[in-house]
C-alpha positions in Angstrom: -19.4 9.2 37.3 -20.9 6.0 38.6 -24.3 4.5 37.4 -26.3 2.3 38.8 -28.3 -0.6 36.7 -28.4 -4.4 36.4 -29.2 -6.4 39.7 -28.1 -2.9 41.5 -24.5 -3.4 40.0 -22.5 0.3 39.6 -21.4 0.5 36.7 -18.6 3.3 35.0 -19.1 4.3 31.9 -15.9 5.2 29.8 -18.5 7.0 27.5 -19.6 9.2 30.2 -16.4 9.7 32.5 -14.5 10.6 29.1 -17.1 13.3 27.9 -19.0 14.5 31.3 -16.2 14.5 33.4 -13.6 15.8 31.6 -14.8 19.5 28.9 -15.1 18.0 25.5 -14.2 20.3 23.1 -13.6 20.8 19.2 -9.9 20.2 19.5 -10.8 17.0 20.9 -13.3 16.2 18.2 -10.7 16.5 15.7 -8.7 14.1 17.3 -10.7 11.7 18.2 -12.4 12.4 14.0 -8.7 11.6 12.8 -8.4 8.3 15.3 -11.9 7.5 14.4 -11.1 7.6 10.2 -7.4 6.0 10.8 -9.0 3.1 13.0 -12.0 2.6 10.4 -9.6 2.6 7.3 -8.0 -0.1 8.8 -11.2 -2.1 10.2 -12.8 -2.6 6.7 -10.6 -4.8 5.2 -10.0 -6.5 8.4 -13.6 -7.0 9.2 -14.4 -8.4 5.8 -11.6 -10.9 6.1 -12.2 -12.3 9.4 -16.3 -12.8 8.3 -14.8 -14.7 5.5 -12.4 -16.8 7.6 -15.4 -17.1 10.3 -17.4 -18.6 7.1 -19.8 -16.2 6.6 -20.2 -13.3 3.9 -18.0 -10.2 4.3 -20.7 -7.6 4.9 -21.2 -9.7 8.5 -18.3 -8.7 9.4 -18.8 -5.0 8.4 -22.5 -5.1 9.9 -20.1 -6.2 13.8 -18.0 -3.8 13.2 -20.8 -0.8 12.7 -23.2 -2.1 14.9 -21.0 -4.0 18.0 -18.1 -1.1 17.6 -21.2 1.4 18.2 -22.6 0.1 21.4 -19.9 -1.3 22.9 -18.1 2.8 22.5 -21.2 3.5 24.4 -21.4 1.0 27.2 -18.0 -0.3 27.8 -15.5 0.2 30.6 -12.7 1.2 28.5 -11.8 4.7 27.1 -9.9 3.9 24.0 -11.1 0.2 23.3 -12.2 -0.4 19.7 -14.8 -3.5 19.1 -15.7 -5.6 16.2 -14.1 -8.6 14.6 -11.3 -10.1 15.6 -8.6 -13.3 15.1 -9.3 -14.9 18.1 -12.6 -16.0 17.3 -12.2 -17.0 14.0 -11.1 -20.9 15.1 -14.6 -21.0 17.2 -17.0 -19.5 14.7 -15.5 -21.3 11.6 -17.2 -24.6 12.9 -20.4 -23.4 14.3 -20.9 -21.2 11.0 -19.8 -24.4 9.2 -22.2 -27.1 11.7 -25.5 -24.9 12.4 -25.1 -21.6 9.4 -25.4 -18.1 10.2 -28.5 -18.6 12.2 -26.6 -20.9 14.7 -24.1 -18.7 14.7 -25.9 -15.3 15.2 -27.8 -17.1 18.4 -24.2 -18.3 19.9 -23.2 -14.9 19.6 -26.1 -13.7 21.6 -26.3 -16.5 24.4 -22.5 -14.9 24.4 -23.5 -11.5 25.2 -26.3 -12.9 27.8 -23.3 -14.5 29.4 -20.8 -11.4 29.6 -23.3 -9.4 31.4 -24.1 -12.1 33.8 -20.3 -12.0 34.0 -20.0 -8.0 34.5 -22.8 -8.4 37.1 -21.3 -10.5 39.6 -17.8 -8.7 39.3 -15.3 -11.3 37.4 -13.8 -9.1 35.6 -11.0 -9.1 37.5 -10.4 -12.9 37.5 -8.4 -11.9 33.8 -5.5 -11.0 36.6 -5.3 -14.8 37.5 -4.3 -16.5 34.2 -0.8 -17.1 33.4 1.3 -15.2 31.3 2.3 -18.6 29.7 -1.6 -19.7 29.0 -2.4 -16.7 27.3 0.8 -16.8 25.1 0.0 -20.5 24.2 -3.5 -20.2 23.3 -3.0 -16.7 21.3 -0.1 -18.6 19.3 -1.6 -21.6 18.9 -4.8 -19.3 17.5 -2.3 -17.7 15.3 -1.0 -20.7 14.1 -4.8 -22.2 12.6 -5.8 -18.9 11.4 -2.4 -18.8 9.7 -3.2 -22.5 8.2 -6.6 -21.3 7.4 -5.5 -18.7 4.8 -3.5 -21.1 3.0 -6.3 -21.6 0.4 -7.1 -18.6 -0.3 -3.3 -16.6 -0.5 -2.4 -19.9 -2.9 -5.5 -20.4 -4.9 -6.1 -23.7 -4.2 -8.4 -25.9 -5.6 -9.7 -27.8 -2.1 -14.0 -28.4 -2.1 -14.0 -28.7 1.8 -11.9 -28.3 4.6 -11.7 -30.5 7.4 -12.2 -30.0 11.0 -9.3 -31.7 12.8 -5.9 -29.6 11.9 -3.8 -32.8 11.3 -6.5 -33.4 8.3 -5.9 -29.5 7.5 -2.5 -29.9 7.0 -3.1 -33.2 4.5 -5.5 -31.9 2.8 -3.6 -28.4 2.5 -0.7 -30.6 1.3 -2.6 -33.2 -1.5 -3.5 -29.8 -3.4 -1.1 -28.0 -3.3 -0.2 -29.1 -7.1 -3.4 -26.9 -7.7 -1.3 -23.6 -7.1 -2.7 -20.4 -9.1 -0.2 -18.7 -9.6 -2.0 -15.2 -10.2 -3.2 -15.2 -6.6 -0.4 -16.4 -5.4 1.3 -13.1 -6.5 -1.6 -10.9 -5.5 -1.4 -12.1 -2.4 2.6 -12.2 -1.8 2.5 -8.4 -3.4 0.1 -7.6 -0.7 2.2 -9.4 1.8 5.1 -7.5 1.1 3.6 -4.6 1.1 2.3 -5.1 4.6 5.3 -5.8 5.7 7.8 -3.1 4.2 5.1 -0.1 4.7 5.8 0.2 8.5 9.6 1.1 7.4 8.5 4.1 5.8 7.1 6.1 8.9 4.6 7.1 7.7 1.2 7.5 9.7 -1.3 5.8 7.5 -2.0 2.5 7.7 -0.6 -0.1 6.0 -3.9 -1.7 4.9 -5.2 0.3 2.7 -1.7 0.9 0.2 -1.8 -3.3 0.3 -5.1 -3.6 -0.9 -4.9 -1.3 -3.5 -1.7 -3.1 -4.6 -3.1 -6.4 -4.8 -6.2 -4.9 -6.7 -3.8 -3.4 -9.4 -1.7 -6.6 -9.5 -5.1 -8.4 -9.9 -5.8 -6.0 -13.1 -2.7 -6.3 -14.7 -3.2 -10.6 -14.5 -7.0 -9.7 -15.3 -5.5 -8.0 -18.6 -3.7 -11.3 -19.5 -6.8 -13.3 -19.1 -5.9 -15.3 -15.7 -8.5 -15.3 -13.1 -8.4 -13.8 -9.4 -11.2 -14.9 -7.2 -12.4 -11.6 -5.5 -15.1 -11.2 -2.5 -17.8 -10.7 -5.7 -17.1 -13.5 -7.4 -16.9 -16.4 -4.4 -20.5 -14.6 -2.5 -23.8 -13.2 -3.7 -26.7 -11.6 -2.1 -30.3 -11.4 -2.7 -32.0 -7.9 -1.7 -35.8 -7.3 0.3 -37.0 -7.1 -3.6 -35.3 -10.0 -4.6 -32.3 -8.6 -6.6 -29.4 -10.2 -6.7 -26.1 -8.8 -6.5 -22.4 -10.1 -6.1 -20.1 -9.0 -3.3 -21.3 -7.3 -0.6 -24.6 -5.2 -0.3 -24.7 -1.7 -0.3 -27.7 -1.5 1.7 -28.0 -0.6 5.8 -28.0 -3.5 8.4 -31.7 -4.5 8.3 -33.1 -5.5 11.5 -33.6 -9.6 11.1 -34.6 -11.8 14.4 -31.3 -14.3 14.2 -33.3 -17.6 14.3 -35.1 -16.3 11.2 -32.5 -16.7 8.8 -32.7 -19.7 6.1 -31.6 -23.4 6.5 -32.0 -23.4 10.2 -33.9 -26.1 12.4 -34.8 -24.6 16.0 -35.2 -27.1 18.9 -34.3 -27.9 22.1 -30.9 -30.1 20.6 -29.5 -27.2 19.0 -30.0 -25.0 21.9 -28.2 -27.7 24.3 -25.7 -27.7 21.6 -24.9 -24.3 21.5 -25.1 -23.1 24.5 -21.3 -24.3 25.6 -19.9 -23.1 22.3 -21.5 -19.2 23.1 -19.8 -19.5 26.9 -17.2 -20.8 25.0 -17.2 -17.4 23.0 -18.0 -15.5 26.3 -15.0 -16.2 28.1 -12.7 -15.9 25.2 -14.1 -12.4 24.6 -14.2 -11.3 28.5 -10.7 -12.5 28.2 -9.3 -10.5 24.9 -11.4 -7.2 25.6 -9.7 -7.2 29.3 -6.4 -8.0 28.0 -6.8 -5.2 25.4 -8.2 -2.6 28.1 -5.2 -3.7 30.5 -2.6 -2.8 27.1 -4.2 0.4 26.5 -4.0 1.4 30.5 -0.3 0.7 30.0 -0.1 2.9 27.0 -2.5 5.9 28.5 -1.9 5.7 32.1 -5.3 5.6 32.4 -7.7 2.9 34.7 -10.6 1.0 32.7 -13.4 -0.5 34.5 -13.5 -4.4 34.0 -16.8 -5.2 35.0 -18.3 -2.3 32.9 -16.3 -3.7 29.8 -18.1 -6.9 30.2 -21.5 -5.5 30.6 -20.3 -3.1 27.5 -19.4 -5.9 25.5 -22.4 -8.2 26.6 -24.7 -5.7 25.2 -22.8 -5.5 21.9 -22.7 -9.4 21.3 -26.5 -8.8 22.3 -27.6 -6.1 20.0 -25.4 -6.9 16.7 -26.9 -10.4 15.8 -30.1 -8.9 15.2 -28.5 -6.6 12.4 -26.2 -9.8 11.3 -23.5 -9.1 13.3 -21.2 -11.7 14.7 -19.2 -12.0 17.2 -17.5 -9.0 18.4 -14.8 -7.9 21.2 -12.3 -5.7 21.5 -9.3 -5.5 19.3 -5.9 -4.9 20.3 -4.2 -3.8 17.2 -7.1 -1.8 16.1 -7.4 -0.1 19.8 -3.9 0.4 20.0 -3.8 2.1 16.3 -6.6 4.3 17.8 -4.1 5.6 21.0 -1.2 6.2 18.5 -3.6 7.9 15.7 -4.7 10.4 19.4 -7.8 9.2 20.9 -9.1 11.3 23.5 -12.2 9.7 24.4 -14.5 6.9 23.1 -16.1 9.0 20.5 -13.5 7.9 18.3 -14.6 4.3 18.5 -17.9 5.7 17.6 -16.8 7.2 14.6 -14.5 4.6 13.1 -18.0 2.5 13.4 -19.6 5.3 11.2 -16.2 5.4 8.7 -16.8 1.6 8.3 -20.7 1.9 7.6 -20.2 4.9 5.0 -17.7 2.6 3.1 -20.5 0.0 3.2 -23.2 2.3 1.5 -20.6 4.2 -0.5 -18.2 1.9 -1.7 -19.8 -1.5 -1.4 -19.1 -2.4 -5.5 -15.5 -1.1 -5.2 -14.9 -3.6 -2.1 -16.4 -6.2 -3.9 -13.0 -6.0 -6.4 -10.6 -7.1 -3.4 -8.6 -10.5 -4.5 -9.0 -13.2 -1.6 -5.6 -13.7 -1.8 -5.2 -10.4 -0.7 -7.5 -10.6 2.6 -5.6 -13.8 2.9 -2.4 -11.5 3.1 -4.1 -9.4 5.7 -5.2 -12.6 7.9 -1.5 -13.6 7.8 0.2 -10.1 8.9 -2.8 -10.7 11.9 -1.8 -14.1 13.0 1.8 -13.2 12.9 1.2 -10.0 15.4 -1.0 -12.2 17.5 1.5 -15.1 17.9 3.7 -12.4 19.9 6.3 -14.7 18.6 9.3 -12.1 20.3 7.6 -12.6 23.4 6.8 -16.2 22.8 11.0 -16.8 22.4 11.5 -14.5 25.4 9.8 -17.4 27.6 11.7 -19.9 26.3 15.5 -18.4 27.2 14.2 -17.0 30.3 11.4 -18.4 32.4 11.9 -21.3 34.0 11.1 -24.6 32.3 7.6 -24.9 34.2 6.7 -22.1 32.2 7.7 -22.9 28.7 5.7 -26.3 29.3 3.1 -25.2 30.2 3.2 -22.7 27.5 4.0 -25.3 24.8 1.4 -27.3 26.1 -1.5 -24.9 26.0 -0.5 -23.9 22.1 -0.3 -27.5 21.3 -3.8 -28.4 22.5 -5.2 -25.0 20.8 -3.3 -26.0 17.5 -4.6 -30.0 17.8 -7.7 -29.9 19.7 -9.1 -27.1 21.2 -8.9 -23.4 22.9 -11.5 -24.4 26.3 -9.1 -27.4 26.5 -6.0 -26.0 26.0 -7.2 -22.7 28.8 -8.5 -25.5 31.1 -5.7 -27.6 31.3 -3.0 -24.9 31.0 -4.9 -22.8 34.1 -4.8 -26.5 35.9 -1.1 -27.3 35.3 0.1 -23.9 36.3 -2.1 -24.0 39.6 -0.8 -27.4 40.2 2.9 -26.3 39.5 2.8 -22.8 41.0 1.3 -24.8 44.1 4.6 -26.5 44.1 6.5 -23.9 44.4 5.0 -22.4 47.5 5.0 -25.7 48.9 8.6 -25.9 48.3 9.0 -22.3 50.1 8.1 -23.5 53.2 10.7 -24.7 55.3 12.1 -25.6 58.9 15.3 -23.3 60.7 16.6 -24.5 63.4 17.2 -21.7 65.9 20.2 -21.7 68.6 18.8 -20.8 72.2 21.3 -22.5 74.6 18.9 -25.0 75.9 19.4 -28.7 75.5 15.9 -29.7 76.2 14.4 -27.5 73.8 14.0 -27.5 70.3 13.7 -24.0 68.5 12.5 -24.1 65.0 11.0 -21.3 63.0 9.0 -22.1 60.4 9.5 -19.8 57.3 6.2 -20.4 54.4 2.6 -20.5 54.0 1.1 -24.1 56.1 -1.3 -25.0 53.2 -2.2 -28.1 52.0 0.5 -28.8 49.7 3.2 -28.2 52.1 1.4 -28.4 55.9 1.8 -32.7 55.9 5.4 -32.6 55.3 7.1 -29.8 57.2 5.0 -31.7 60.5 6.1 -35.2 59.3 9.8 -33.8 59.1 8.9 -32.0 62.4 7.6 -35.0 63.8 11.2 -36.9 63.2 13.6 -34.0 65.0 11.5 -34.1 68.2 13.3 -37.3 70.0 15.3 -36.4 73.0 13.6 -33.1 73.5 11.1 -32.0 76.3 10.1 -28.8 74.8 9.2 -28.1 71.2 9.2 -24.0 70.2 8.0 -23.2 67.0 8.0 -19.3 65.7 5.8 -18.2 63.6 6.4 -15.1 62.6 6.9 -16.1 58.7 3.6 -18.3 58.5 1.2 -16.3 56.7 -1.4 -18.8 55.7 -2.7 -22.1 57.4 -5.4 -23.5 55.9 -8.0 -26.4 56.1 -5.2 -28.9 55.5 -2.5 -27.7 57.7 -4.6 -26.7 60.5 -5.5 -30.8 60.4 -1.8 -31.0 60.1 -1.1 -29.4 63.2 -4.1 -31.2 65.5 -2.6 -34.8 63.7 0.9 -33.3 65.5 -0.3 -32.2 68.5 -2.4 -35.5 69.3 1.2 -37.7 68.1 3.3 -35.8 70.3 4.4 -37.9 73.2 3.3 -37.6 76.6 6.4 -36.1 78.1 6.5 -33.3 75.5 5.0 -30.1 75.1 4.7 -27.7 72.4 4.7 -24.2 72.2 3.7 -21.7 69.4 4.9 -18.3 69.7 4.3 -14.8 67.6 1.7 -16.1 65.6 0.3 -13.6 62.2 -3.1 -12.6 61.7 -4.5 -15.2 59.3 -3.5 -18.3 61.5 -4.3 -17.0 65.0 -7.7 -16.5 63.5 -7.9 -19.8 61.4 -7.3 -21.4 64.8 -9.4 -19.0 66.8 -12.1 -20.2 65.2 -11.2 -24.2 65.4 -11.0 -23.1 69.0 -7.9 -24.4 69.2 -7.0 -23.4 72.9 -3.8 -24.1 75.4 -3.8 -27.1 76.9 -2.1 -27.4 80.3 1.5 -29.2 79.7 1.0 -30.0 76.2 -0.1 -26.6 74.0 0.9 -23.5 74.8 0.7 -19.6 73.2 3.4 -16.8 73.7 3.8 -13.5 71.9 7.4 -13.8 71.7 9.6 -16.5 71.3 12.1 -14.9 74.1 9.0 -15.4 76.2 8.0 -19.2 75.4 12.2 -19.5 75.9 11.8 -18.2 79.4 8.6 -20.7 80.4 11.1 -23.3 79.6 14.0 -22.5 81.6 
């Protein structure tokens, strides 16, 4: 069913084509029920724990999950996509939380979502097709690897009052306190680790997540009996209620609706604007990016088509609609959208109702969250970063692509790890352009063709005439011509010529001497109109067109 809305755009929604289209029925309500309570059991924890590592309370990251998972089930282009939280974002929000506080960051999220749907509207959500395999596994590892440094603290205890921007710093710091090890959280969080780890081995269809937890919460009792201390999410963050009470942990209260610039401790003016505005397109592109990756995984695993520019409208009115209920920034999870195809998703209803598993627990079980170690969410943040680093595929590369590739590849994790993910997708998009440019270039060569004639010269020229190549396959042209009267050159395997080898070509023609003549002969579609419309026309003993090159052979004899 198509839709019309936004500037005229049409628009497919997965909500619609998966429950209009198709009879929804209670069989498929009890699917999508079990997906939806599977995916939300999982998304708790994980929510919490990225807000954390994004440097804002926990229940932020519940409120995305509730409120961006809702909307963007609704709107979005994808049937089985699940929204909220994820990894990826965490080395971009840690510094704005950190620089400009929740405000700043509620508003970035926002000026994100403005940004997607301007996206969605003029249709580039197929432009996820044109970054390299090798960019996108260098930034998503070299994400994996700073989240991965990030939970150091935390899964060891550490004593460390403030962690620096620059990783290099991270890595000192991380390294001067180490002496400061707690032991007790260390073992919560390696007992959750392991857990995390081993659980998969048993087959069995629940998550993971939630057996860690509750491990690292019993291992945290039996060291709370002993009289060591475990920092939990109730005793590192507090919250004052609309009456004033203050509790510890996380709220057990709905998302209240809150204008994002109205939170405390933040100045608005035209500076901070200016300054946030590159960080939320920033945060756009990284989400248009992960959401279309994710819907392009789950097509693989459903057989089933998503809608790209729909997902970007359906995710711009998420990151629109969640920071005025303190929700941050949201997109579509892999893992968690995958766990939702294996758990039997039909439809998008079950991303609907893994946001309303994840806002019961908030109301429900808010003190009872409030218990989980840090060390143990730390656990869960390094389970994430490992997945994400894709670490088989990553050694894959390196035995079997060609070395362009694994450079390229090194070089965009490297400048994620050190600097950062705009520059490190920038540069690694460049370099791969440049290289992959090369490589046509190098395609395009000159055959020498026998004919019998010892006045002609037959040469078929097999590759694209672009810029990169057009300059020296006429140069090398230009140096066989001597001792010939007639120049034939087949085109039958040019099927570009651009701007820079159509000037190639006139450079050629106007060069040639005044006793030769060249002839073009069974020219493709692209370049007979490229130079139908430089009017490039015969020219009486020097330029000549032939459909075949058996007849520009025969005008020569």
């Amino acid at each position: 069913m198509k839709l019309y809305g936004l500037s005229g755009t049409k628009i497919s929604c997965a909500f619609i084509s998966a429950c209009i289209n198709t009879p929804y029925n209670t069989t498929r309500f009890l699917k999508d029920l079990i997906a939806g309570i599977t995916v939300g059991i999982i998304a708790i924890p994980l929510a919490m724990a990225l807000a954390i590592a994004s440097g804002v309370a926990p229940q932020h990251g519940l409120y995305t999950a509730i409120i961006a998972g809702f909307v963007i089930a609704l709107t979005g282009g994808s049937r089985f996509s699940v929204s909220g939280p994820t990894a990826a974002f965490v080395v971009i929000l840690y510094p704005v939380s950190t620089q400009f506080g929740l405000s700043g960051l509620l508003i970035a999220t926002l000026l994100s979502g403005v940004f997607l749907i301007l996206m969605g509207v003029i249709r580039l959500g197929r432009l996820i097709e044109y970054i390299p395999l090798p960019v996108v596994l260098g930034f998503t590892c070299g994400i994996a690897i700073t989240i991965a440094t990030m939970q150091i603290k935390d899964f060891f205890g550490l004593t460390l009052e403030h962690m620096p921007e620059s990783y290099i710093n991270k890595v000192i710091e991380l390294v001067k306190t180490f002496p400061t090890i707690n032991i007790a959280d260390t073992l919560v969080g390696f007992v959750t680790l392991i857990i995390l780890i081993v659980w998969p081995k048993f087959r069995v269809k629940i998550s993971g997540h939630l057996p860690s937890l509750v491990a690292g919460i019993l291992t945290m009792l039996i060291f709370n009996h002993f009289g060591y201390e475990i920092e939990t999410i109730g005793s590192r963050f507090t919250y004052t209620l609309a009456d004033n009470t203050v509790g510890h942990g996380i709220p057990p209260v709905l998302p209240e609706f809150i204008l994002p610039w109205e939170h405390a401790n933040f100045t608005w003016d035209w500076t901070t604007l200016t300054a946030l505005i590159p960080i939320s397109l920033t945060m756009a592109m990284l989400c248009a990016i992960e959401s279309l990756l994710c819907a392009v995984v789950l097509d693989e695993m459903t057989h089933t088509k998503h809608h790209s520019n729909s997902e970007l409208i359906g995710q711009g009115l998420g990151n629109i609609v969640a920071p005025f209920f303190g929700g941050i920034s949201a997109t579509a999870a892999i893992a968690r959208s995958a766990a939702n195809v294996k758990a039997g998703a039909t439809s998008p209803i079950a991303a609907v109702l893994h946001s309303l598993i994840v806002l019961l627990a908030l109301i429900c079980f808010a003190p009872l969250l409030s218990f989980i170690p840090l060390s143990a969410m730390a656990a869960l943040l390094l389970i994430v970063a490992w997945n994400m680093s894709a670490i088989q595929r990553v050694i894959y590369i390196i035995k079997c692509a060609p070395k362009d590739d694994i450079i390229i590849m090194l070089i965009c994790m490297s400048l994620t790890v050190l600097f950062d993910m705009v520059i490190a997708i920038t540069l690694g998009i460049v370099l791969a352009s440049i290289l992959f440019m090369r490589r046509i270039a190098r395609m395009t060569r000159l055959v020498e063709l026998n004919h019998g004639n010892e006045q002609t010269l037959v040469l078929r020229i097999n590759g694209p005439l672009f810029f990169a190549a057009a300059e020296r396959t006429f140069l090398e042209l230009y140096q066989k011509i001597n001792g010939y009267q007639h120049i034939v050159l087949q085109w039958d395997a040019v099927p570009i010529l651009d701007a820079g080898g159509l000037n190639a070509l006139i450079h050629f023609i106007d060069e040639l001497p005044p006793q030769v003549d060249l002839s073009i002969c069974e020219l493709q579609f692209q370049p007979l109109k490229t130079l139908a419309r430089a009017r490039i026309v015969p020219i009486a003993n020097k330029l000549m067109f032939y459909s075949t090159l058996d007849e520009a052979l025969k005008d020569k004899i």
